[in-house]
C-alpha positions in Angstrom: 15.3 -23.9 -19.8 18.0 -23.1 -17.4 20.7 -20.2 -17.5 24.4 -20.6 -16.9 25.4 -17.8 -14.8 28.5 -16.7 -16.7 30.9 -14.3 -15.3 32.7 -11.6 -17.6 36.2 -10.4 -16.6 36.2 -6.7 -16.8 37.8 -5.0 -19.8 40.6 -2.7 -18.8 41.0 0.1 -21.1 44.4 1.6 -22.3 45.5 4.5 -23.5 47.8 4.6 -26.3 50.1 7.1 -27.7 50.2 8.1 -31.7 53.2 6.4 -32.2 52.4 3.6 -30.3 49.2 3.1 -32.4 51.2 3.7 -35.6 53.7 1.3 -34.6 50.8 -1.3 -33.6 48.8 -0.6 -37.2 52.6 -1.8 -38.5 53.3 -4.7 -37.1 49.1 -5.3 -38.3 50.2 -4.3 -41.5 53.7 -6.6 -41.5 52.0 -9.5 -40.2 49.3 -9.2 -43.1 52.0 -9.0 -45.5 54.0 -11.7 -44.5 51.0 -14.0 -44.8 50.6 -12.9 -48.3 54.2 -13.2 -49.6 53.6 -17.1 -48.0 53.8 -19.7 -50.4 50.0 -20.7 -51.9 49.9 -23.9 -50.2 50.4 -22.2 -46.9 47.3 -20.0 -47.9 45.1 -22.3 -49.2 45.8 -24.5 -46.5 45.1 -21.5 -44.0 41.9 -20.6 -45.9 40.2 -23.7 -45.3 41.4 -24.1 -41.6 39.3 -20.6 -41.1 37.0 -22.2 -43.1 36.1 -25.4 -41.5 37.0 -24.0 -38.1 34.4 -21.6 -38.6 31.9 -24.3 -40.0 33.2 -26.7 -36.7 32.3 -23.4 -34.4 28.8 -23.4 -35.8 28.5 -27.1 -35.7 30.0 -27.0 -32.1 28.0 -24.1 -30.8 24.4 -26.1 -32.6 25.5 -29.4 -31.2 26.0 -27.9 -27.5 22.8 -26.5 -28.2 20.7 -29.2 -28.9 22.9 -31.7 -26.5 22.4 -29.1 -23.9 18.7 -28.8 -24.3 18.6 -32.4 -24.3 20.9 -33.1 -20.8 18.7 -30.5 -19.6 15.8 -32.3 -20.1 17.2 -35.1 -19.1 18.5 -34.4 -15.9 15.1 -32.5 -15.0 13.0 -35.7 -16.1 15.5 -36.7 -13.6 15.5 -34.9 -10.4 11.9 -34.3 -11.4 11.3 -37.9 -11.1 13.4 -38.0 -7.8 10.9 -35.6 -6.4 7.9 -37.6 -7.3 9.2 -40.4 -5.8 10.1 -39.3 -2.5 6.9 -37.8 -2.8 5.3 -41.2 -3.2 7.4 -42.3 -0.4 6.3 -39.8 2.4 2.2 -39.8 0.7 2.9 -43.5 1.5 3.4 -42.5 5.0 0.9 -40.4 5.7 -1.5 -42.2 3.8 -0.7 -44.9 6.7 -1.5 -43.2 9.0 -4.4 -41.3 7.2 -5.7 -45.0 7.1 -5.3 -45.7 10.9 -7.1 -42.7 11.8 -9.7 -43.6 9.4 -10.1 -46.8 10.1 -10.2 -46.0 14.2 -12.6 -43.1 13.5 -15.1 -45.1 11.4 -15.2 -47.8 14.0 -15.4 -45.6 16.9 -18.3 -44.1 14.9 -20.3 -46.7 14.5 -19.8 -48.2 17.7 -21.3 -44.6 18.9 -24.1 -45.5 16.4 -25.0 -48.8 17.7 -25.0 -47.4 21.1 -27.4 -45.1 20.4 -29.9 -47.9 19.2 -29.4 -50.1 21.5 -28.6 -48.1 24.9 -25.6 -49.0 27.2 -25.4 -52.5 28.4 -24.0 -53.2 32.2 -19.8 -52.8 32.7 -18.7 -56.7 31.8 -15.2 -56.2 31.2 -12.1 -54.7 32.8 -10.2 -51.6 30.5 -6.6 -52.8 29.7 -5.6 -49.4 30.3 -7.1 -48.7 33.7 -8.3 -50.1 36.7 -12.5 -50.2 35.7 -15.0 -52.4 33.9 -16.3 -50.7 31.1 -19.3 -51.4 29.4 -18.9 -54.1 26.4 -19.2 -51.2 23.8 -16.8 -49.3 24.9 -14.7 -52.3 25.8 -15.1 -53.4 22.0 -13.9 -49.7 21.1 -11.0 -50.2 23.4 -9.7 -53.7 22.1 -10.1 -52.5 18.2 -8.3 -48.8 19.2 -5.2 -51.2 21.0 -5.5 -53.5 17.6 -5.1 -50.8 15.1 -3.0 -48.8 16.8 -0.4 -52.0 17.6 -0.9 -52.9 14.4 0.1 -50.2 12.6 3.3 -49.3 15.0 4.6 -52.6 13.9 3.9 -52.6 10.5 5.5 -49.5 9.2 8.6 -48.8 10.8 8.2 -44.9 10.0 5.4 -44.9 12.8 6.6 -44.5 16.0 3.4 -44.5 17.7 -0.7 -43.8 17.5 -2.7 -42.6 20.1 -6.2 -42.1 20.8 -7.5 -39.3 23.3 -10.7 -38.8 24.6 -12.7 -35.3 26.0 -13.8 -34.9 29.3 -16.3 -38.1 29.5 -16.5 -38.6 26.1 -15.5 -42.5 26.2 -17.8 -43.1 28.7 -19.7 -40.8 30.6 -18.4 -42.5 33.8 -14.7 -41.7 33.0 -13.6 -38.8 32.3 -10.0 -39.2 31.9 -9.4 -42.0 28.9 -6.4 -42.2 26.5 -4.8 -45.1 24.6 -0.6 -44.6 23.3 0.9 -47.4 21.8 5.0 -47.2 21.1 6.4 -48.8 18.0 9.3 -49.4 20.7 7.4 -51.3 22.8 3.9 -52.2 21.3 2.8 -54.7 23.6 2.2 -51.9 26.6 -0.7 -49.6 26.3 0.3 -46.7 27.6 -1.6 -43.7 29.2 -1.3 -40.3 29.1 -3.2 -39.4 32.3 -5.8 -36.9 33.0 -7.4 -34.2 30.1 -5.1 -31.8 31.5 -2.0 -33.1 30.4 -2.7 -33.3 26.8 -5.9 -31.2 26.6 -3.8 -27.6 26.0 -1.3 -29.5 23.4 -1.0 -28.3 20.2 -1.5 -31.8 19.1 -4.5 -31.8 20.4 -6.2 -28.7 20.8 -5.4 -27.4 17.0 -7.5 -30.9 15.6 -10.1 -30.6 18.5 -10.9 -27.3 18.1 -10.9 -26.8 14.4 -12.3 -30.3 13.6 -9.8 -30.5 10.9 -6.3 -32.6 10.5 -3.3 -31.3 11.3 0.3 -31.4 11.8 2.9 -30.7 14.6 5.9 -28.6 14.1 9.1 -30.8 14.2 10.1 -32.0 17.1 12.9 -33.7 18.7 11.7 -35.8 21.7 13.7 -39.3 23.0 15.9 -38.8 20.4 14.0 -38.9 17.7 12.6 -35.6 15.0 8.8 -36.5 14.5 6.4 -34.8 13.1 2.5 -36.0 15.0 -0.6 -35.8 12.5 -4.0 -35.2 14.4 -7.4 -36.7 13.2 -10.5 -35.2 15.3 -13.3 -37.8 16.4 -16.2 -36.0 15.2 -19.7 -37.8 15.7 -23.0 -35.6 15.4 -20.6 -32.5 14.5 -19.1 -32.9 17.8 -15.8 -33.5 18.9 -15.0 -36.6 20.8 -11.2 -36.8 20.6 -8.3 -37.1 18.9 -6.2 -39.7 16.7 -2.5 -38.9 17.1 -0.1 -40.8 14.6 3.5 -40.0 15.0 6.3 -39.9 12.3 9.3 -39.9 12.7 11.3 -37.8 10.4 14.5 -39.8 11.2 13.3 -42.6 9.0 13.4 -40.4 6.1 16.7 -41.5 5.2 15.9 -43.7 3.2 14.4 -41.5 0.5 16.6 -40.9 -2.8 18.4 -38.3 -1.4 22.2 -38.5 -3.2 24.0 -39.4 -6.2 27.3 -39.8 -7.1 26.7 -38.3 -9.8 25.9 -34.8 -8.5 27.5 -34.1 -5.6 25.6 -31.1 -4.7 22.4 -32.8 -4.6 19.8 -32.9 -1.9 16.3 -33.2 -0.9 13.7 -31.6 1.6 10.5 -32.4 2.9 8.2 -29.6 3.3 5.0 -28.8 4.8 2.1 -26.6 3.2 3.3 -23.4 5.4 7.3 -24.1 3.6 8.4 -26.0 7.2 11.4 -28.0 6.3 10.1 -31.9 7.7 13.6 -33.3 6.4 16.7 -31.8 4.9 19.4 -34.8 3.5 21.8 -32.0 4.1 21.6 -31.4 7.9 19.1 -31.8 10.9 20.0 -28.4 12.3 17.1 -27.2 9.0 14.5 -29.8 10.2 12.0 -27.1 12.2 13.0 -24.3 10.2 10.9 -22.2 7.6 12.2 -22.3 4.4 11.6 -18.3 4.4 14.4 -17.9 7.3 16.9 -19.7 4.9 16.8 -17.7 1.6 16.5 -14.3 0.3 13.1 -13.3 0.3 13.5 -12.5 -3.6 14.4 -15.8 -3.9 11.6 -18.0 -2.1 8.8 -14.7 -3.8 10.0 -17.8 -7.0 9.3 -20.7 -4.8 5.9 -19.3 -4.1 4.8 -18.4 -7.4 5.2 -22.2 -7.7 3.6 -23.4 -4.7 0.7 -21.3 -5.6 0.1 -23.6 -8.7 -0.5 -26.4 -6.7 1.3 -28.3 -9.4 5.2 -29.6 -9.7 7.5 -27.2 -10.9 11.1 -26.3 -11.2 12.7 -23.1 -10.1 16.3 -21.7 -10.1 17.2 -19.7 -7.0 20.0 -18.8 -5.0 21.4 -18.7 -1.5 22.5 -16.5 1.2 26.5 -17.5 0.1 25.6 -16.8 -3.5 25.2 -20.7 -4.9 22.8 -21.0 -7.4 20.3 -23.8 -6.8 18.0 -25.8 -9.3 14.7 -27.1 -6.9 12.0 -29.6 -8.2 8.8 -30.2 -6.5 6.3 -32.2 -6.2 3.1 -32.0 -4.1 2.2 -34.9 -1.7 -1.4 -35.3 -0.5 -1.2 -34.8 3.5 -3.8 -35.8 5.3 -5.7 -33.2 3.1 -3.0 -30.2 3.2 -0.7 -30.2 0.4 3.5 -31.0 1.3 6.0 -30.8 -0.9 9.1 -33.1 -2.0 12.0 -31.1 -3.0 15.3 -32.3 -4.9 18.1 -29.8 -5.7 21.4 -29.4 -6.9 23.7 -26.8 -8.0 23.2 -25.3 -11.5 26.6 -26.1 -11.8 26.0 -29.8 -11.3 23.6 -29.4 -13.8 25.0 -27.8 -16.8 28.3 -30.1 -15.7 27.8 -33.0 -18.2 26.9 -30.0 -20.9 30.1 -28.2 -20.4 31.9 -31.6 -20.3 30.4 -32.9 -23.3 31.2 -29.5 -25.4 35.1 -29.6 -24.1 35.1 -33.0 -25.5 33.4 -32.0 -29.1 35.6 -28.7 -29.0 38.6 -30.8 -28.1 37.6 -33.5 -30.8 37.1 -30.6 -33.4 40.7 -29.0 -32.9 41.9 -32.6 -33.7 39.9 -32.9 -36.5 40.7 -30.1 -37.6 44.4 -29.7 -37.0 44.4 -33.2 -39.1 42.2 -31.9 -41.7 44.9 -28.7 -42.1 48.0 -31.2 -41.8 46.3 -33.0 -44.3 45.4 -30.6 -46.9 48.7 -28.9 -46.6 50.8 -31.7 -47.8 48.4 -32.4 -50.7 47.8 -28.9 -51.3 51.7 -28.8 -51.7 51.8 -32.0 -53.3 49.7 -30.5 -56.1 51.0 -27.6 -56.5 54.4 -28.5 -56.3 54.8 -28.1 -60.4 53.9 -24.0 -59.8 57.4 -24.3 -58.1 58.7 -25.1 -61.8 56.3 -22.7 -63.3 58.0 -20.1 -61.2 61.4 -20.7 -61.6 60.9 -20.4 -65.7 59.4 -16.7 -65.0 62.3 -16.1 -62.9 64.7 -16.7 -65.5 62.5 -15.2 -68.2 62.9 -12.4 -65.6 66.2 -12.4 -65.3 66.5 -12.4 -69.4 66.9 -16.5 -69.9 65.0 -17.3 -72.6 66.4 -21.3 -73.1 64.7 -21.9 -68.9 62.4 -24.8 -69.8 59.6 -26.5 -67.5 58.3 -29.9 -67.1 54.2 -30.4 -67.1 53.2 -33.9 -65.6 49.5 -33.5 -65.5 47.2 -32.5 -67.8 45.3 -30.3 -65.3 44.9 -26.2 -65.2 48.6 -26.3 -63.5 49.7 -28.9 -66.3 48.7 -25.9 -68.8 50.2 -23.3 -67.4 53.4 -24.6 -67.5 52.6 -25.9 -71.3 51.3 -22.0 -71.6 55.0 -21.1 -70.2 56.9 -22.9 -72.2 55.4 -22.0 -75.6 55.6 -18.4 -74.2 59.6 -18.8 -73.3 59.9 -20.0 -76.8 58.0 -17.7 -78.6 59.9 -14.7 -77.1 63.0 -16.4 -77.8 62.0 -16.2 -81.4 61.1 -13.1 -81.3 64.1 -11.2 -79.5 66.3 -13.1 -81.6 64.4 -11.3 -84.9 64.2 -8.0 -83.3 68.3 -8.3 -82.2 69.2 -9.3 -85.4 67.2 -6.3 -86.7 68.8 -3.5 -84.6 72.2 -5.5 -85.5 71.4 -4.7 -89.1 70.3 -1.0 -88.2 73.4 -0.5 -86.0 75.6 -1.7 -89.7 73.5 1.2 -91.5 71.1 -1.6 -93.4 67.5 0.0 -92.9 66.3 -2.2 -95.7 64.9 -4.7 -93.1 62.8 -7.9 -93.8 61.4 -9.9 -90.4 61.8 -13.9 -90.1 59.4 -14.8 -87.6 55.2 -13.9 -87.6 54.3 -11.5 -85.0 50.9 -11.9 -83.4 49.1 -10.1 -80.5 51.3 -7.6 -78.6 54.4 -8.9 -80.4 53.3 -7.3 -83.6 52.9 -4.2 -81.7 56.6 -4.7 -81.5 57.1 -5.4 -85.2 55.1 -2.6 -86.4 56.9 -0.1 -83.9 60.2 -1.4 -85.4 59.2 -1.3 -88.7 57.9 2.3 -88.1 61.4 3.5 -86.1 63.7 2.1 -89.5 60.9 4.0 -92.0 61.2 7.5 -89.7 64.8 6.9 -89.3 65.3 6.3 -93.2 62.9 9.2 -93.9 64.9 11.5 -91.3 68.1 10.5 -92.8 66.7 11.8 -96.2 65.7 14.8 -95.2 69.0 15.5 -93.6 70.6 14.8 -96.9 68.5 17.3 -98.6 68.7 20.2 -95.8 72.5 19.9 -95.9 72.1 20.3 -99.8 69.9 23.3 -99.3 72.5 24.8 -96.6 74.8 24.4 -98.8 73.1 26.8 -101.4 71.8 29.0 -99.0 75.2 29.9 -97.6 76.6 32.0 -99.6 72.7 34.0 -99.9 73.6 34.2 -96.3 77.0 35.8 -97.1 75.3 38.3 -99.5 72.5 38.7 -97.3 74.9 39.8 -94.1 77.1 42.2 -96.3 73.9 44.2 -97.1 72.5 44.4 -93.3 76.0 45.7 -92.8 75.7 48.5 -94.6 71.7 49.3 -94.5 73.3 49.0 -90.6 75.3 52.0 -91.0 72.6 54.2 -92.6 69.9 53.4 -89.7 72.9 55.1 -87.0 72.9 58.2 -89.3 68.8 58.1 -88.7 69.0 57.6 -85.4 71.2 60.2 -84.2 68.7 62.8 -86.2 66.3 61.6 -84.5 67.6 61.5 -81.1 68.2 65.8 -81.7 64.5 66.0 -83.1 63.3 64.3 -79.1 65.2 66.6 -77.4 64.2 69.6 -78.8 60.5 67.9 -78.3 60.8 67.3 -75.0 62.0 70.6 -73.8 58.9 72.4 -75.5 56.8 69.5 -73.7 58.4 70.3 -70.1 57.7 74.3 -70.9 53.6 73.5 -71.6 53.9 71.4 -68.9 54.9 74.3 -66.4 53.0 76.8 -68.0 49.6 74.3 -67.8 50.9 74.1 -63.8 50.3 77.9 -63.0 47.4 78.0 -65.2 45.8 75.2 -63.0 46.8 77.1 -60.0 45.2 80.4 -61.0 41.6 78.8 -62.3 42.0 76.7 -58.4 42.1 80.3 -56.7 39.4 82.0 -58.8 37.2 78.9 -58.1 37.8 79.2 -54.7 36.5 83.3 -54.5 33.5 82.2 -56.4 32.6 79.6 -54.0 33.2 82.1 -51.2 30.9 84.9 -53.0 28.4 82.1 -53.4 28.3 81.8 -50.0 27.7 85.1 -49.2 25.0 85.7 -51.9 23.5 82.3 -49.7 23.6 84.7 -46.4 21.8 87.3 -48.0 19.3 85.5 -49.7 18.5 84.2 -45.7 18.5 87.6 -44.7 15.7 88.3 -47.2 13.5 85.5 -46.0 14.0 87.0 -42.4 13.1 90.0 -43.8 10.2 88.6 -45.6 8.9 86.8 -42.7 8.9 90.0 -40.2 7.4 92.1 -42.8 4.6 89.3 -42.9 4.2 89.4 -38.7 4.1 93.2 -39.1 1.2 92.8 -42.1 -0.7 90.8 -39.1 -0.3 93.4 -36.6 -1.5 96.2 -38.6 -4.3 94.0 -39.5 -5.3 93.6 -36.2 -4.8 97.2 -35.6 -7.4 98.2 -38.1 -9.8 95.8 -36.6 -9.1 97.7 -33.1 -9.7 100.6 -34.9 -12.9 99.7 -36.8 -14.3 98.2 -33.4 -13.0 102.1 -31.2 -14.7 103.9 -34.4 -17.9 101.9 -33.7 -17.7 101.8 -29.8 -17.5 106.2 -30.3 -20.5 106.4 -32.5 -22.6 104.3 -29.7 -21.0 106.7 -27.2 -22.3 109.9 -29.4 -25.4 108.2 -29.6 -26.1 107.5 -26.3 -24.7 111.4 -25.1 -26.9 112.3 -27.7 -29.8 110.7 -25.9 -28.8 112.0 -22.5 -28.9 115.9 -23.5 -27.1 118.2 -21.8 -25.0 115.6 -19.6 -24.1 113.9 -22.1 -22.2 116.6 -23.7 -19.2 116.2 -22.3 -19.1 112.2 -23.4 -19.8 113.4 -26.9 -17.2 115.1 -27.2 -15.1 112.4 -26.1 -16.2 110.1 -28.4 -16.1 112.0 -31.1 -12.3 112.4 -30.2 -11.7 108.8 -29.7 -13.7 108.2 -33.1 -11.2 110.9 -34.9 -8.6 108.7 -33.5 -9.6 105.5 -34.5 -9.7 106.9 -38.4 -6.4 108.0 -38.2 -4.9 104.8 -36.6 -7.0 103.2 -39.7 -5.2 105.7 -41.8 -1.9 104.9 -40.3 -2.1 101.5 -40.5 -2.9 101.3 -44.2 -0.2 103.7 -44.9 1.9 100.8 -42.9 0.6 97.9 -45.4 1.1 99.4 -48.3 4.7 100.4 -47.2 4.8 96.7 -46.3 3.6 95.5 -49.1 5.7 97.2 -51.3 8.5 96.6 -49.1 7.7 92.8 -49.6 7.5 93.3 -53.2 10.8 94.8 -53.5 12.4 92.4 -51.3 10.8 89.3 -53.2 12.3 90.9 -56.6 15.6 91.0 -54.6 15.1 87.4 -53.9 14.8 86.3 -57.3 17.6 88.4 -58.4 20.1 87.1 -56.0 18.9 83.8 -56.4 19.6 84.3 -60.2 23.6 85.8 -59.7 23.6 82.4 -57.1 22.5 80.5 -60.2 25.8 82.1 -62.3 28.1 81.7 -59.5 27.1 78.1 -59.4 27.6 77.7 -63.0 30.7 79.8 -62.9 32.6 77.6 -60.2 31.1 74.5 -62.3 33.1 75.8 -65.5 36.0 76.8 -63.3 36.1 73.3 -61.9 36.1 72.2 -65.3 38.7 74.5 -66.8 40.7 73.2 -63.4 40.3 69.4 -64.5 41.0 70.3 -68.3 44.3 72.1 -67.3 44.9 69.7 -64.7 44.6 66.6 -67.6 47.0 68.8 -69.9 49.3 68.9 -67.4 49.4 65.3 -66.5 49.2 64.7 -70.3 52.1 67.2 -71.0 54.4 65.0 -68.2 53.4 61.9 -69.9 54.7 63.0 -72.9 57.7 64.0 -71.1 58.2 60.6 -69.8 57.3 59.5 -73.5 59.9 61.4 -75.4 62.3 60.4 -72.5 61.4 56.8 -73.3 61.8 57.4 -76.8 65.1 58.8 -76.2 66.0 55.6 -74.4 64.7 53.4 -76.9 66.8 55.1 -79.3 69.6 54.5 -77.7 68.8 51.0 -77.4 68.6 50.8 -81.0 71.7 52.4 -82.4 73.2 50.1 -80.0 71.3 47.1 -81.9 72.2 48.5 -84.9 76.0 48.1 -83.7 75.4 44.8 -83.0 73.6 43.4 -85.8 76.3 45.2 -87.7 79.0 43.1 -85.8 76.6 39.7 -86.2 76.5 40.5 -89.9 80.4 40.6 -90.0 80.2 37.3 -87.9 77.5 35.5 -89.9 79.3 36.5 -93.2 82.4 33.9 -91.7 80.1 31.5 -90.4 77.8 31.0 -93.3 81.2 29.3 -95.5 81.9 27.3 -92.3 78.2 26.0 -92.5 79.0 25.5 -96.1 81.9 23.2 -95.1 79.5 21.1 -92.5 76.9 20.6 -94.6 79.4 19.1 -97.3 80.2 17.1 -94.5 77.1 15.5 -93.3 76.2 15.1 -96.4 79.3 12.3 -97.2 78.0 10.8 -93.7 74.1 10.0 -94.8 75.4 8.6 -97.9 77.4 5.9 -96.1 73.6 4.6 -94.9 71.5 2.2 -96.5 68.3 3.9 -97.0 64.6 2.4 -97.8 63.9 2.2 -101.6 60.9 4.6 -102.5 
């Protein structure tokens, strides 16, 4: 499968405004609305030109698929084909001269073969290429070497010459110079190329000789001619007697299949195993080169894979100016080395009769299908040329004709909507007529009604609703009749009923003025509790306030106690440790009388002092007991203290609590007290509002008295109206 190389323009991005993009979305909008207030034809028609375009796209896009597969493969088979046989055309060639080497190399063989049995016989003949008698072997050798090789230079006009070329005394032991050249240009002269030295160091030569292989020169260009010379080593007893040279010439090449008129771009190259270009159809100036040296090294790493196989093959590549080339080889058999026939062309060239062949079928498909629209518009609007009619009948039942009539020619769906139409123009004909002369009879005051014409479906809707508007109007009517009876009798209770709110009117003004004297002589009473519930307030706030402050100093005394309390504690230690000082100096002196005791007179002296130190010891002891009991009943006093101050805290708490109550219940009375102010105020107000009603209702009484007979007078009135109607029998 090959790839089309298809370049993509770059996309340019714009920016667009908000109003720009609102005025595009319109004109979208517009556009789609104009297509739908088209006429159907136009629709339908433009429905199924999207719809077979769409179904000629597919078509199109699976044809150039398959057709392109298949031109493809064709032109591959092709060019393919093209390769294979120039191929045949050059293994032709060098199977020639495969042959002539062969044939010399076998002879030459044997001959060395038969020499070796038989030993050399005496020199008999003279060499036609130099100036000795060589021994009748050798001259046998010579006459089939010039045979062959004359032979085969005339026979095949792409051989321009074989050679054979001896080592060093190889021919014959006596020479040791001896080569053989024959020229296709001029066969009948054996020519020699002198002594070993001349050819010995050739590449020709030496490659073939040294390797004992077959091989092939580098094109070269030499009496202007490009050859290529193949070399075939004389091996005999794994030794190397000389070389077979067969030149080619290149030139003669030309006559390969090497162009088409068809595709322009196409060429072909001979190649040897190592990618040198033998022949190029495009220009000798590539003959010599490496195909390596001519393309991208990505490029030929594609050619390679495929030489590798060792099979034909295809390859896209592409060249230094950037033309993408399709190559087909095919191996030819060289002299055992594997060339290659190559044909190309541009992948242009290639796809060519594709993208001709799907211009045609798109350019076939737009006709086709611009014929199929033209087509199916004028029948479309051939057939639906009686909706035209159909229309025309709504437009006048529109426009409130009811006699528009319409023609139906064909018995189709279109043929029954305009049947459909006309029985629907009719029928509402019918039945405005019936409702018009109803409202005609309603509008003369006859609401005993009978209908003309049968309602079905939605028209009954319209009888029923017309039927129910005369009932409710006749039924309304009725009752208007018997209200203006019933105002009539209830005017003059009216009457009565006013005089009597005018003068109930006048004893609620006497009540209120009382009243208003009662509120103020409230309120005033309210406004003195009110002050008086003030001061009160402010007294209980500045009693609270000295019990919190005596609270506080009861608080400062009960800390003093616990001071106290806690020295008289440290002091309790102190004396204890006193006493133990003292227990410890009374024992320390009886051990001092003890021991002046043992010491006798000397000791006398230290008695005495330790019985004054023990006489002091008991009285610190005394002392310091003295001390605790004062301490302790110091404690004791101070602890009852405590309590007792913590009990008058207690009170004072629960004083300032009640005081803080008593505050908030004189605070509430005075709030309370002002409310009641506002209250009465209120009240007053109100009052005031009322006698004022009370005026008024007394002045609406007056007025309602008067207007009571004048509603009298209307309701006599309409009365004489809803007899002049035509009511519904019950």
């Amino acid at each position: 499968m090959f790839f089309v190389p298809i370049r993509i323009k770059k996309i340019e991005y714009e920016t667009h405004t908000a109003s720009e993009w609102r005025e595009k979305m319109n004109k979208s909008k517009n556009a789609r609305e104009r297509f739908l207030n088209r006429k159907l034809s136009y629709k339908i028609s433009a429905a199924t030109g999207v719809l077979l375009a769409a179904l000629l796209a597919l078509l199109i896009i699976i044809s150039s698929i398959i057709s392109a597969s298949f031109l493809s493969k064709s032109i591959k088979g092709e060019f393919e084909g093209v390769a294979a046989q120039n191929g045949v055309i050059v293994q032709n060639i060098l199977t020639t001269a495969t042959n002539c080497a062969d044939i010399l190399q076998n002879y030459i063989v044997n001959k060395y073969n038969e020499r070796n049995r038989t030993g050399y016989s005496g020199r008999t003949e003279k060499s036609e290429v130099y100036d000795i008698y060589l021994q009748e072997i050798n001259k046998q050798i010579e006459e089939f070497i010039i045979s062959i090789a004359r032979t085969t230079a005339i026979s095949n006009d792409k051989i321009t010459g074989v050679g054979v070329f001896f080592e060093p005394n190889a021919f014959d032991t006596s020479i040791k110079d001896y080569t053989i050249y024959i020229s296709e240009d001029d066969p009948d002269t054996v020519q020699s190329y002198g002594a070993y030295e001349n050819y010995g160091s050739q590449d020709y030569y030496k490659d073939a000789a040294t390797s004992q292989m077959n091989s092939f020169t580098d094109p070269y260009y030499d009496h202007g001619i490009n050859m290529v010379s193949a070399s075939f080593p004389i091996v005999y007893k794994d030794k190397t007697y000389g070389v077979i040279l067969v030149d080619i010439n290149v030139d003669a090449f030309d006559d390969l299949e090497s162009s088409d008129s068809s595709y322009p771009s196409m060429y072909v190259d001979i190649l040897t195993s190592d990618s040198t270009m033998v022949y190029d159809s495009e220009s000798t100036d590539y003959v010599g080169q490496r195909l390596t040296d001519l393309i991208p090294s990505n490029e030929y790493a594609k050619i390679q894979a495929g030489i590798d196989t060792g099979k034909s093959f295809s390859v896209s590549t592409k060249k230094d100016d950037g033309t993408h080339v399709v190559r087909f080889y095919s191996p030819i058999n060289a002299c055992g080395q594997t060339w290659w026939a190559a044909s190309a062309l541009s992948q242009f060239d290639l796809i060519r009769d594709t993208i001709i062949l799907v211009a045609l079928m798109v350019v076939i498909a737009l006709i086709t299908l611009g014929l199929i629209i033209t087509i199916s518009r004028r029948l479309t609007a051939k057939y639906l040329e009686p909706i035209d009619g159909v229309v025309n009948v709504a437009n006048e039942l529109s426009n409130g004709n009811f006699s528009a009539s319409v023609n139906f020619v064909y018995e189709d769906e279109i043929g029954e909507l305009s049947k459909t139409f006309a029985d629907m123009s009719a029928r509402l004909k019918e039945t405005i007529a019936d409702i018009t002369n109803g409202l005609k009879e309603m509008a003369s005051g006859n609401f005993n009604l009978t209908t003309k014409v049968e309602h079905v479906g939605d028209f009954k809707e319209i009888e029923n609703a017309l039927t129910a508007v005369v009932v409710d109007l006749s039924k309304t009517l009725t009752e208007i009749n018997e209200a203006a009876e019933m105002v009539s009798a209830n005017a003059s209770q009216l009457s009565d009923g006013a005089q009597s709110i005018t003068e109930g009117a006048t004893d609620q003004a006497s009540s209120v003025e009382e009243l208003q004297s009662t509120i103020e002589t409230v309120t005033e009473q309210v406004n003195k509790n009110a002050e008086n519930a003030g001061s009160a307030n402010d007294m209980a706030k500045v009693v609270g306030t000295d019990i919190m402050a005596s609270n506080d100093d009861m608080q400062q005394v009960v800390q003093a106690m616990d001071t106290i309390s806690e020295a008289a504690n440290q002091i309790s230690g102190i004396i204890n440790t006193i006493n133990d000082i003292a227990s410890q100096t009374n024992l320390l002196a009886l051990n001092a009388s003890i021991e002046a005791a043992r010491a006798g007179d000397e000791g006398r002296g230290f008695a005495v002092v330790a019985t004054q130190v023990g006489n002091l010891a008991s009285q610190s002891a005394a002392a310091a007991k003295s001390s605790s009991d004062l301490i302790i009943q110091t404690l004791n006093a101070v602890e009852s203290g405590k309590k007792m101050v913590d009990r008058t805290a207690a009170k004072l708490i629960e004083s300032v609590d009640k005081t803080n109550l008593l505050v908030d219940n004189i605070d509430a009375i005075s709030k309370a007290s002002a409310e009641q102010a506002d209250a009465l105020s209120q009240i007053a107000q109100a009052a005031d509002q009322i006698a004022a009603v009370i005026q008024e209702n007394t002045a609406m009484a007056e007025e309602s008295s008067a207007s009571s007979e004048e509603l009298a007078a209307q309701a006599e009135k309409l009365k004489n109206l809803v007899g002049a109607f035509k009511l519904l029998e019950k």
